[in-house]
KOLZAPA-410034 format. One record per residue (C-alpha): x, y, z; residue number from 1; residue in three letters. Coordinates in nm, 3 decimals, m for minus. Layout:
<rokes>
<roke><u>X</u><v>Y</v><w>Z</w><pos>NUM</pos><code>Ala</code></roke>
...
</rokes>
This chain:
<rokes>
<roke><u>0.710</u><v>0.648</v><w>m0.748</w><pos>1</pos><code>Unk</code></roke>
<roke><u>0.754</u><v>0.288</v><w>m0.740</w><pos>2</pos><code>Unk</code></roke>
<roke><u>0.629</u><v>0.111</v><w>m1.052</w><pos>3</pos><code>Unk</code></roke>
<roke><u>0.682</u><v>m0.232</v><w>m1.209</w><pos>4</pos><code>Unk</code></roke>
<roke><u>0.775</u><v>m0.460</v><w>m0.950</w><pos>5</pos><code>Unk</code></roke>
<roke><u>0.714</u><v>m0.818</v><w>m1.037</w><pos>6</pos><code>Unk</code></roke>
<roke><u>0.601</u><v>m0.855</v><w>m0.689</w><pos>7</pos><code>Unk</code></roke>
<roke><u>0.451</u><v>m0.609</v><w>m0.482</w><pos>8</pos><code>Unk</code></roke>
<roke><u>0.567</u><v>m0.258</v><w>m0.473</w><pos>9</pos><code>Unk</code></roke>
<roke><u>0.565</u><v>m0.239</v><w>m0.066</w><pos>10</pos><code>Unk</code></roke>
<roke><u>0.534</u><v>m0.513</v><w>0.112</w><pos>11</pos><code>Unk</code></roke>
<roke><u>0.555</u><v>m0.464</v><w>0.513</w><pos>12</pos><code>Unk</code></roke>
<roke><u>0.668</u><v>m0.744</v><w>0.677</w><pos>13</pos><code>Unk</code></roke>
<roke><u>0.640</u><v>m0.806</v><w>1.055</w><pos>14</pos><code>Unk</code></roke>
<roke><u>0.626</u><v>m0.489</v><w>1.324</w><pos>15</pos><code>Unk</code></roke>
<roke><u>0.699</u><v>m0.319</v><w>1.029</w><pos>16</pos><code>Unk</code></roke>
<roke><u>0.570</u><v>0.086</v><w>0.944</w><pos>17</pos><code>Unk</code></roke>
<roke><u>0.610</u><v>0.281</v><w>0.625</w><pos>18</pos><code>Unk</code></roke>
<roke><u>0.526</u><v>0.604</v><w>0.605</w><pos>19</pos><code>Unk</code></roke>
<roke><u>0.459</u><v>0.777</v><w>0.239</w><pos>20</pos><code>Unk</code></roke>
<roke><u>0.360</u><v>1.160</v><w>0.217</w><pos>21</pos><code>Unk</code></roke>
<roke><u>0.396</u><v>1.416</v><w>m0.065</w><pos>22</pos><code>Unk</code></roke>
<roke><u>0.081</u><v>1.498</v><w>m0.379</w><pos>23</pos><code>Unk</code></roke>
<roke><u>0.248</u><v>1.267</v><w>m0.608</w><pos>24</pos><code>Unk</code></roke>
<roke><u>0.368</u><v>0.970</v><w>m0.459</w><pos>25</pos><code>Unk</code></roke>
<roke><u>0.210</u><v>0.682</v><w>m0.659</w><pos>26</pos><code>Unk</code></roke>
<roke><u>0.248</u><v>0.303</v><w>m0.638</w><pos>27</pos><code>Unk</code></roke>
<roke><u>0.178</u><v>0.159</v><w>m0.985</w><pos>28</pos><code>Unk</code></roke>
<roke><u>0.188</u><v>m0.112</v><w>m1.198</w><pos>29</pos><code>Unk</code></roke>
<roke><u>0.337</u><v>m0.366</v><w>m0.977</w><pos>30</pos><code>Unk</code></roke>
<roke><u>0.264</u><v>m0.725</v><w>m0.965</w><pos>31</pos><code>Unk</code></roke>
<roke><u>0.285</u><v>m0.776</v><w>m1.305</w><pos>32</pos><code>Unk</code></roke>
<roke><u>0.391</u><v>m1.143</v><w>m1.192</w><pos>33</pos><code>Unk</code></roke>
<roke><u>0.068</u><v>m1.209</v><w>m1.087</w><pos>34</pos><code>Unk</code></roke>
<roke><u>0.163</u><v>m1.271</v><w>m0.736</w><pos>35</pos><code>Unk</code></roke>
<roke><u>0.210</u><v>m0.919</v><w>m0.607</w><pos>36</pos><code>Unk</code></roke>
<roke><u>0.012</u><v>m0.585</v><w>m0.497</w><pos>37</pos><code>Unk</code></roke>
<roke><u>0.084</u><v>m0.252</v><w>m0.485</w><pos>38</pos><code>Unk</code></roke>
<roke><u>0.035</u><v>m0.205</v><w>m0.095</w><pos>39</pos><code>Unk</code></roke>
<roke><u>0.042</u><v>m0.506</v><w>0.117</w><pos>40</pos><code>Unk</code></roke>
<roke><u>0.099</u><v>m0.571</v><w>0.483</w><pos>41</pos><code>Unk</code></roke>
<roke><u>0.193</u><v>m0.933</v><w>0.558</w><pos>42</pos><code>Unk</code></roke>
<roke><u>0.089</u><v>m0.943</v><w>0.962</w><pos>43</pos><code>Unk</code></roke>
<roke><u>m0.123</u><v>m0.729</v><w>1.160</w><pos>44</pos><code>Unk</code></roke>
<roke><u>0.172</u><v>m0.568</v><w>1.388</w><pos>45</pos><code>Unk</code></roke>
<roke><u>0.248</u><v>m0.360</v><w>1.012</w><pos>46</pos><code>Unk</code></roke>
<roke><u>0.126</u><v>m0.061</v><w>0.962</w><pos>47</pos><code>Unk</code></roke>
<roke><u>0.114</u><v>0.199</v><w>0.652</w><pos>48</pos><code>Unk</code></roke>
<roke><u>0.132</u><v>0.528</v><w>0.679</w><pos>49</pos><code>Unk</code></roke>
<roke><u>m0.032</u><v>0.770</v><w>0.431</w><pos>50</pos><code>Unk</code></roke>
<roke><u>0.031</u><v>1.120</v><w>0.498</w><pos>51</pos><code>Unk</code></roke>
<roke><u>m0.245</u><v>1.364</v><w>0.451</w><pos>52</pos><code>Unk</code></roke>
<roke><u>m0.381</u><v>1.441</v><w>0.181</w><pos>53</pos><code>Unk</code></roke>
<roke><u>m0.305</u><v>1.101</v><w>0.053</w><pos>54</pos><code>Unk</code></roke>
<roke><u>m0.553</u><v>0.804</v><w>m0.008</w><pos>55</pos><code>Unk</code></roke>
<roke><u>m0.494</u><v>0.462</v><w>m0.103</w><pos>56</pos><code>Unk</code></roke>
<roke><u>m0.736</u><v>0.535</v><w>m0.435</w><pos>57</pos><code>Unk</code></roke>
<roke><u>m0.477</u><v>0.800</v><w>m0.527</w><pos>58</pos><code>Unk</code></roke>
<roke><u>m0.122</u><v>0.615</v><w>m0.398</w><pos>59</pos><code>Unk</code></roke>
<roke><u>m0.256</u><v>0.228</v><w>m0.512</w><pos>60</pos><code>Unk</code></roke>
<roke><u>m0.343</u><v>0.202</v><w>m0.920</w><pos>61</pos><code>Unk</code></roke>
<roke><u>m0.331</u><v>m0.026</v><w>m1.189</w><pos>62</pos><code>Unk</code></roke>
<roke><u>m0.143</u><v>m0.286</v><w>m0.942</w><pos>63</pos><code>Unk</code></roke>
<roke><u>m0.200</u><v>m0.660</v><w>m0.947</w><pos>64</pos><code>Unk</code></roke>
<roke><u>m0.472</u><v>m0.805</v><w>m0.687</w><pos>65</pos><code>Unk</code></roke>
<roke><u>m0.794</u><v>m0.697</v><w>m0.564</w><pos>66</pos><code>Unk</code></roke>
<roke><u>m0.737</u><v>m0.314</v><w>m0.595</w><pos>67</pos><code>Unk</code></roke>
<roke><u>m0.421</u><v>m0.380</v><w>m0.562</w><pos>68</pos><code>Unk</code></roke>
<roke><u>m0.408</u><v>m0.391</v><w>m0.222</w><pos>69</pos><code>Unk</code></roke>
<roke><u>m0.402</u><v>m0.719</v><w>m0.017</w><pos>70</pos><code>Unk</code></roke>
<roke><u>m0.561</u><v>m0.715</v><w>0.320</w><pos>71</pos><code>Unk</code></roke>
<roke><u>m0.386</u><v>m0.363</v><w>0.427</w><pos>72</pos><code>Unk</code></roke>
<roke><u>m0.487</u><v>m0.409</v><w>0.791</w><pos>73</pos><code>Unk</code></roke>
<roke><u>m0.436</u><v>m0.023</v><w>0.924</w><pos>74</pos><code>Unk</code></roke>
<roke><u>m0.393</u><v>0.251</v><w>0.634</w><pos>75</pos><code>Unk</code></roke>
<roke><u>m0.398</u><v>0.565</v><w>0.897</w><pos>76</pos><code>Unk</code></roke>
<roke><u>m0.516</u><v>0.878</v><w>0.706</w><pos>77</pos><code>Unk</code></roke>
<roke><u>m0.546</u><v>1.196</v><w>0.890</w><pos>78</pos><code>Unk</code></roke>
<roke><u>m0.436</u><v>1.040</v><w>1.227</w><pos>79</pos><code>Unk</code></roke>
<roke><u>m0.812</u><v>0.806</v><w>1.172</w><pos>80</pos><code>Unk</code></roke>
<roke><u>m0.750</u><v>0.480</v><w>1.154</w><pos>81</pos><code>Unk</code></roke>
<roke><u>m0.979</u><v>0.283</v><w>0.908</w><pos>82</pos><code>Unk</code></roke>
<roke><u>m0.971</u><v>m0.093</v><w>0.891</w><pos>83</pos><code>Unk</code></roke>
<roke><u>m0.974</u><v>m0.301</v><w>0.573</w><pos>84</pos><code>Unk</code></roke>
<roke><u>m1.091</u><v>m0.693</v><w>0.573</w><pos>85</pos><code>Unk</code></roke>
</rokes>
């Protein structure tokens, strides 16, 4: 669990991958500066990783921004990617 950052809980910088797996990972609460997220990839060379049967709905709550996720360029579920704008 990563909860309360004042910035984002995972910020991937550039050529950067994270990988999170495991029913209860969560990433919550963060941002509470108002300038963070809870998942956020800074260029489009990062990637994050969620490991079946995770989704960012079920990782990503209650974090600062829009959903708190800020433009997450490739989330790969399932080995799918799906592209967020």
């Amino acid at each position: 669990m990563i909860t309360e950052c004042g910035g984002s809980g995972i910020l991937c910088y550039e050529n950067a991958l994270v990988e999170l797996e495991g029913n209860q990972t969560k990433v919550e609460w963060n941002g509470t500066r108002g300038g963070g997220f809870g998942l956020c990839t800074y260029f489009s060379s990062s990637r994050i990783h969620l490991l079946f049967p995770l989704t960012k709905e079920s990782v990503s709550t209650d974090n600062g921004g829009i959903m708190g996720i800020m433009v997450v360029l490739w989330v790969v579920v399932l080995k799918q990617s799906i592209r967020f704008e």
